[in-house]
N, C-alpha and C positions, 0 to 999 in steps of 0.2 A: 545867614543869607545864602551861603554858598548850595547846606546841607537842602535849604528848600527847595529852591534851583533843582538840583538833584532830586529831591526826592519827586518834583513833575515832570522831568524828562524822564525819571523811570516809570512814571504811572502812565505817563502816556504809551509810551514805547511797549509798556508791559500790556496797556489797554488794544493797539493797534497788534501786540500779538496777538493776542486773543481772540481778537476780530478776524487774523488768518488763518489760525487756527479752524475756527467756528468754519469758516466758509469751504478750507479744505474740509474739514468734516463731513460737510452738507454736499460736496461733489462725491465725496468719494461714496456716501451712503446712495445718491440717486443717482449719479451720472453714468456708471458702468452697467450697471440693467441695464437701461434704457439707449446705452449705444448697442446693445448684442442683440435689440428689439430694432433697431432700425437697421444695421447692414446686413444681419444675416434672414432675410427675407424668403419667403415661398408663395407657392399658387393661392395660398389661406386671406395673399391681404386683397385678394380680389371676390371674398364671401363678404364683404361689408352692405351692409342691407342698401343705403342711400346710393351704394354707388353700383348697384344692381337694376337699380330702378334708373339710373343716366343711363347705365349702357342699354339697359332693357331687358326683360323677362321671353320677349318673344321678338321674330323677325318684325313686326307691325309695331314697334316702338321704341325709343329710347335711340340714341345714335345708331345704332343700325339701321333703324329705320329712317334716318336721315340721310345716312349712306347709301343704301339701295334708291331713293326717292332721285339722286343728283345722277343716277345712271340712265335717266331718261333723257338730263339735260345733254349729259355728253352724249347719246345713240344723236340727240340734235343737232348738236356739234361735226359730227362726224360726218352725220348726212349733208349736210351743210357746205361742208369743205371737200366732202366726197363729189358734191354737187359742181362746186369751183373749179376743182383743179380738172375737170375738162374742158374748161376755156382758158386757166392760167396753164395749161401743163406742169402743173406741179407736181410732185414726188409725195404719196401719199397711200397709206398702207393697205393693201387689198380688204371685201368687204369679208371674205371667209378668214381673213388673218386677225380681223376685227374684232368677229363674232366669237371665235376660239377665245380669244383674250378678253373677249368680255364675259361670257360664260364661267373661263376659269378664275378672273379675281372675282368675278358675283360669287361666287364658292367659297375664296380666300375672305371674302370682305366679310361676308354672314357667319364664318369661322374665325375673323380674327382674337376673337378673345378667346377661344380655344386653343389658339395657336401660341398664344403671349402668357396666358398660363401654365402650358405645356416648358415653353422658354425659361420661366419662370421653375417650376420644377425642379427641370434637368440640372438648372443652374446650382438650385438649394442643394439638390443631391450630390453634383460637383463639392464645392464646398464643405456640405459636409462628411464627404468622405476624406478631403484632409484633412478636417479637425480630427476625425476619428482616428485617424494615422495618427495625427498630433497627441491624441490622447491614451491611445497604446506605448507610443514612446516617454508620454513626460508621466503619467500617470493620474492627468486631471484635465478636465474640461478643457478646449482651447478657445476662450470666451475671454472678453474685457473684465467680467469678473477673478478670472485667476490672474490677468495681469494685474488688477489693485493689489491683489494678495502680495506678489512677489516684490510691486514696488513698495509696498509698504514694510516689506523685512528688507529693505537697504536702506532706503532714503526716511529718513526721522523728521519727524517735526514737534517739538512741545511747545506747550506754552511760556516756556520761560524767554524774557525780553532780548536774551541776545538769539534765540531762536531764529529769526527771522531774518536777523542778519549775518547767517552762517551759511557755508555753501551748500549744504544739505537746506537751510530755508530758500535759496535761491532756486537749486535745482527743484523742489516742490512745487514754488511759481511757477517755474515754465511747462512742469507739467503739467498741472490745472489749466492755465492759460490753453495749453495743447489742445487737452481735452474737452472745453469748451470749443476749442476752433471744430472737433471732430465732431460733436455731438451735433452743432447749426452745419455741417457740409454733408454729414450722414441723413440728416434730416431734408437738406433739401434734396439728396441726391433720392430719398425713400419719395416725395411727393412728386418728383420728373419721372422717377418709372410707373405710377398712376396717370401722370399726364398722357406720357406715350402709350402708355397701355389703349387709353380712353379715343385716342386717335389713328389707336392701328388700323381701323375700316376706311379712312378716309385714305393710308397709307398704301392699304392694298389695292384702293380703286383708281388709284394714279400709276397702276401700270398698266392702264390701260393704252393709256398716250402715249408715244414715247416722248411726246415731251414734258410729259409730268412726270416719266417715270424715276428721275432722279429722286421727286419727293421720298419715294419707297427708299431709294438705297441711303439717302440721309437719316432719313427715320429709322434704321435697321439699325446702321451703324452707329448712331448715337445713344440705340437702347443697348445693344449691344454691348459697347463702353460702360453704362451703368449699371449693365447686369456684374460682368466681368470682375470688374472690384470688389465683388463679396468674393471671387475666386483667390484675390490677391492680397484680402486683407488677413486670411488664415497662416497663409504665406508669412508674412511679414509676424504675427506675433510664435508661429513657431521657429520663426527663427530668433526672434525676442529671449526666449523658455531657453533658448541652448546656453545662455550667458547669466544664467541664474547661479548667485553664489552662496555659499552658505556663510559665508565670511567675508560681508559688506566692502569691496573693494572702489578705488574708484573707478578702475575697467567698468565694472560690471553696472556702475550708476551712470557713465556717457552712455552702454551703449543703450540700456534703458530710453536716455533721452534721445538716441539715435532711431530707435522703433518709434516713438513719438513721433517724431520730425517724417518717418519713413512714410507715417501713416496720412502724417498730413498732406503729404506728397505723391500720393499714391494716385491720386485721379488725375492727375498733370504730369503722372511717368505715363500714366493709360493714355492720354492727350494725343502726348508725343509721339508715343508708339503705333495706335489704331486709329488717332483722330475721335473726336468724341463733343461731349458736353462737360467743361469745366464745372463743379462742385465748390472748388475750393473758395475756403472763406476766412481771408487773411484778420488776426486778430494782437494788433501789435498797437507802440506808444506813436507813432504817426496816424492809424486809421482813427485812434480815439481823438488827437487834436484834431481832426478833418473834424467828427461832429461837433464841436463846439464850435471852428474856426468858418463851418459851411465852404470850406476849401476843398 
């Protein structure tokens, strides 16, 4: 009775490794491509055909041309309240300070996607000339791919049943967990710099007013913030690459899970620092009882 007993708690435990197994398997083959495809970004993700045809081929359509069409409303606007404030005596910005400023966002507004590309660029190139520093010194790519490599020569996982519940099976959890949290924050943070991209024309034409012109500086500063993080994410894994051991220590597997955590954290040090748009997308045993509990 006893040995049976036993022999189903091994089958199960031994089945449920297997299954952690399998699943870290399946991250570590597709999840590190596909995070070096969404943070380290350039002017290229703005060649996509569908989203050439939103912003438009020519000044005569696409949002730009939705853009320019709203600068008649505000010359109405302006006339308007130009017209007012000689009977309210209000405080109201001359017509040649007007026309200056409309002139020069009409400029800025029909160049903004030239402008966010360029942005875009400069950024890529920023970037990747730290990895390139990074990879003169370690000797190899500074990509999520060479970080699988190195965590995989510390931290072990097999499939055998006490696998999974040994500290090297715990520390593997939290780093897959991680890396799922990175892969949905890097993703959303790749589709908000699309967004903003897509609404730089309206961004430039609200410095027209000065009371829209806050719009501009919220919209700069929160593209800003998501450009930035491909600046700080090279950062963070070369200093990862300094703590690499050749002789599996437990130093060198915290601070492993310390660049993990660092990484996770990177767009809410950025927050803090410049102000920004939150990314982060917490993925822990409370957020999963909220989906079942609708709490």
């Amino acid at each position: 009775m006893e040995n049976s007993e036993f022999n189903i708690a091994y089958i199960i435990t031994q089945t449920i490794s297997t299954l952690m197994s399998n699943i870290f398997s399946s991250i570590d083959s597709s999840l590190y491509s596909i995070l070096d495809d969404l943070v380290f970004i350039d002017s290229n993700i703005m060649n996509n055909f569908e989203l050439i045809n939103i912003i438009g081929q020519d000044r005569s359509s696409g949002l730009v041309m939705v853009a320019n069409s709203l600068i008649i409303g505000i010359l109405i606007y302006y006339s308007i309240s130009y017209l007012i404030s000689h009977f309210t005596f209000s405080q109201i910005q001359k017509p040649g300070q007007f026309i200056f400023k409309l002139l020069l966002c009409l400029i800025c507004t029909n160049f903004s996607y030239f402008f966010c590309s360029q942005l875009l660029y400069f950024n890529s190139l920023l970037s990747l000339a730290i990895r390139s520093v990074g990879e003169n010194i370690f000797g190899h790519p500074i990509c999520f791919s060479s970080l699988l490599d190195n965590l995989n020569s510390i931290i072990y996982f097999s499939e055998n049943a006490s696998a999974l519940f040994s500290l090297d099976g715990l520390l593997k959890t939290i780093i897959s967990l991680g890396l799922l949290n990175l892969a949905f924050s890097y993703a959303l943070r790749y589709i908000m710099i699309l967004v903003f991209t897509l609404i730089s024309p309206f961004a430039f034409l609200s410095l027209i007013l000065p009371n829209t012109s806050w719009i501009f500086k919220s919209w700069f500063k929160l593209f800003l913030s998501l450009l930035f993080l491909q600046v700080l994410i090279p950062l963070i894994l070369i200093i990862s690459f300094l703590f690499n051991s050749p002789t599996p220590d437990m130093f060198s597997k915290l601070t492993y899970i310390g660049s993990i955590y660092a990484l996770i954290k990177a767009n809410s040090y950025l927050q803090e620092f410049m102000g920004g748009l939150s990314t982060d997308i917490s993925i822990g045993v409370s957020n999963i009882k909220s989906m079942f509990t609708g709490s």
